[in-house]
C-alpha positions in Angstrom: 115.6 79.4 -199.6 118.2 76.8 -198.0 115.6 73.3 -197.7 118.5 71.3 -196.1 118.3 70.8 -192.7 121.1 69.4 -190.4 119.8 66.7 -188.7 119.6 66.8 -184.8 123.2 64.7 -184.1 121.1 63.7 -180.5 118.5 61.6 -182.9 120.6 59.6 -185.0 120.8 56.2 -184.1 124.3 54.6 -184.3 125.2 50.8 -184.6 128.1 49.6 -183.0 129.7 47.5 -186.1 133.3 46.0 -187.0 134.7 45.6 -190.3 134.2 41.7 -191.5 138.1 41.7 -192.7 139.3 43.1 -189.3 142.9 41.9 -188.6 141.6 40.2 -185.4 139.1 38.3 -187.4 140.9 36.7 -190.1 140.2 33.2 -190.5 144.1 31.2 -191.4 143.5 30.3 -195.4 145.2 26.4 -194.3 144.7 24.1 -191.9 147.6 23.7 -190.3 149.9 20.7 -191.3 148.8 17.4 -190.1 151.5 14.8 -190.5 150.8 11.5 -191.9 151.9 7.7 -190.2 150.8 5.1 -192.3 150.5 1.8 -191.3 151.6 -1.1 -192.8 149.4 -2.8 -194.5 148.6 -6.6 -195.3 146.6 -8.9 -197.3 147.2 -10.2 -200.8 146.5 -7.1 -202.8 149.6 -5.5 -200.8 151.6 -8.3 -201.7 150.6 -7.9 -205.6 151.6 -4.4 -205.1 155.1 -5.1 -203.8 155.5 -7.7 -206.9 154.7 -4.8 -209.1 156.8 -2.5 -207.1 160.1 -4.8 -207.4 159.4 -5.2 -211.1 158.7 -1.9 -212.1 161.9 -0.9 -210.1 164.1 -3.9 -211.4 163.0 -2.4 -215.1 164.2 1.2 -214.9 167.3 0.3 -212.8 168.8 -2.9 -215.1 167.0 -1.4 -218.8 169.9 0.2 -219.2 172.9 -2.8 -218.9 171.0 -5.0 -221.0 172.8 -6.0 -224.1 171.4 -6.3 -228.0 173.9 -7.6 -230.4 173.1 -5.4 -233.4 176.2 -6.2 -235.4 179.1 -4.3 -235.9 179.4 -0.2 -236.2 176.1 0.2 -234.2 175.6 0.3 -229.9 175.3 -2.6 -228.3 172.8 -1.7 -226.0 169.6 -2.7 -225.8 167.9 0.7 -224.7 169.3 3.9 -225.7 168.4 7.5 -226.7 171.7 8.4 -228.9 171.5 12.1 -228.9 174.7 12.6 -230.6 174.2 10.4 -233.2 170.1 11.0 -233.6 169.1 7.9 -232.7 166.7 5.5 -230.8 167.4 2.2 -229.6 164.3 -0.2 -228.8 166.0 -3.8 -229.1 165.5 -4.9 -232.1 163.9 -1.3 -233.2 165.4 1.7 -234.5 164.0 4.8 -234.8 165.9 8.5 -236.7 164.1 11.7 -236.4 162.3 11.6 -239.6 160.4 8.3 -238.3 159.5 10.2 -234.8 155.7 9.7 -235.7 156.4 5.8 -234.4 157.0 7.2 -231.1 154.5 9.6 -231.2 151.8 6.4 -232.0 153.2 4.4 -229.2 152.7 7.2 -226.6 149.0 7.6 -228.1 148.1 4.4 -227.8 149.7 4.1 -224.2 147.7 6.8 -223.4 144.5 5.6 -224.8 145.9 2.5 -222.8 145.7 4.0 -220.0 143.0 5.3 -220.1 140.9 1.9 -220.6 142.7 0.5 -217.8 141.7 3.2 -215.4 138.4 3.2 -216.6 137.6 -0.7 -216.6 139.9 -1.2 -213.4 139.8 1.8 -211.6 142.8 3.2 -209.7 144.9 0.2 -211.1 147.4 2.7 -213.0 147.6 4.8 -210.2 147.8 2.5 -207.0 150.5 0.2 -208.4 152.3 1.3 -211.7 152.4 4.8 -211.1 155.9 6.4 -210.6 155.1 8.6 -207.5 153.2 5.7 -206.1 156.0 3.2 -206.7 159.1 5.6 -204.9 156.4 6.7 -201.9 156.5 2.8 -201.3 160.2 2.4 -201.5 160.8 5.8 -199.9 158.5 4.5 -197.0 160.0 0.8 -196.8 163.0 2.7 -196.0 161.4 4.6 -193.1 159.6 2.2 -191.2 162.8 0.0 -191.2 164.5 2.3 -189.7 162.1 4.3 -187.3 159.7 1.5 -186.7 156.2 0.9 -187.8 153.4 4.0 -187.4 152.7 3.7 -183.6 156.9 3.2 -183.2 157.1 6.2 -185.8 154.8 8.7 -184.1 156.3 7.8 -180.2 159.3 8.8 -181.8 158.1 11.9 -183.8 156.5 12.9 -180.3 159.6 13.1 -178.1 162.2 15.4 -177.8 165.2 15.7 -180.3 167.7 13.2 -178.9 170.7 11.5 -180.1 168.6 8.4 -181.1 166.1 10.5 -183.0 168.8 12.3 -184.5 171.0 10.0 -185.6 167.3 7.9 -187.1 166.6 10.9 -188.8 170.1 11.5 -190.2 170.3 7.7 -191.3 166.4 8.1 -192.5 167.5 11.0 -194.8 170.8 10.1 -195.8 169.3 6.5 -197.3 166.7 8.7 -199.3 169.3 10.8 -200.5 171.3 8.1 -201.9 168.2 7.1 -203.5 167.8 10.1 -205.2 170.9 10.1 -206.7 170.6 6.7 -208.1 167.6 6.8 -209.7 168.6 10.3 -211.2 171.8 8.8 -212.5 170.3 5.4 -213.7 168.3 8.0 -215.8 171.7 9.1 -217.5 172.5 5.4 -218.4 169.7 5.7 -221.1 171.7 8.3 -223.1 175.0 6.9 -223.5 176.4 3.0 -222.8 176.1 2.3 -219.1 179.0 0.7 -218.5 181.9 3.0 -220.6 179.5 6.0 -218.6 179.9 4.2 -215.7 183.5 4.1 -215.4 183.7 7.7 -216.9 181.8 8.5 -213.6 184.3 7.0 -211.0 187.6 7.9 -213.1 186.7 11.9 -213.5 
């Protein structure tokens, strides 16, 4: 006895649907890219802020050529990670591998530091000291002397690609590079004796 029974294909109601990840209705994942013009800013916070900026940069730059007289036999420089030798070189402190826990207390107490600081002054760390935000600053001194301030900046980011935009842009990019390069090398000064390093450099 067969109890299936084919249903009448006249009866069947159909719904006229489309598949929710259809190629046509894919939603982009990102907004697109929205550049940024900042405006220069005024008022004595910004001014604290380039204070901190030109010490914080004067710091890592010169560290390196100043001089610790530590007698004879031993490097005369006043901050320096001796690799070869195993050695680190605080100014009047120094520290061998076996006495690495030092260094591993002073970076747990800056952290801890830190931490209070951000907590009892909020975005103190980050809006001044901070490494990114201290190069963004320098990085965009650079750019609005060059290409103007933001309404100057976004005329010219507007218009077609023409010899004066060009050569901006080239001029822009080529002054960021040579930043670049300078603050990676003044990182190498730290690891050997600036100046005999420096020469090395220039001679080959």
């Amino acid at each position: 006895m067969n109890l299936y029974t084919a249903p009448d294909p006249n009866n069947i109601e159909r719904l006229n649907v489309e598949p929710v990840n259809a190629r046509r209705n894919r939603q982009p994942l990102y907004a697109p890219r929205k550049k940024v013009f900042p405006k220069r800013a005024e008022g004595r916070f910004r001014r604290f802020k380039w204070i901190v900026m030109l010490i914080t940069l004067g710091i890592y730059y010169l560290a390196p050529w100043i001089r610790w007289d530590r007698g004879p036999y031993a490097p005369d420089q006043a901050i320096l990670i001796d690799l070869s030798s195993r050695r680190f070189f605080f100014f009047f402190i120094e520290i061998w591998p076996q006495e690495f826990y030092y260094v591993a207390g002073l970076l747990v107490m800056a952290g801890f530091g830190l931490f209070l600081v951000t907590s009892a002054v909020g975005r103190a760390w980050c809006g001044y000291a901070c490494p990114q935000t201290v190069w963004v600053d320098l990085f965009l001194v650079v750019e609005r002397a060059i290409e103007g301030d933001r309404n100057a900046r976004m005329k010219l980011d507007a218009g077609p690609m023409r010899f004066a935009k060009l050569s901006k842009r080239v001029v822009k990019h080529s002054i960021w590079l040579l930043i670049g390069v300078v603050t990676g090398g003044a990182w190498i000064f730290y690891f050997a004796d600036a100046p005999s390093l420096l020469v090395s450099l220039f001679t080959g």
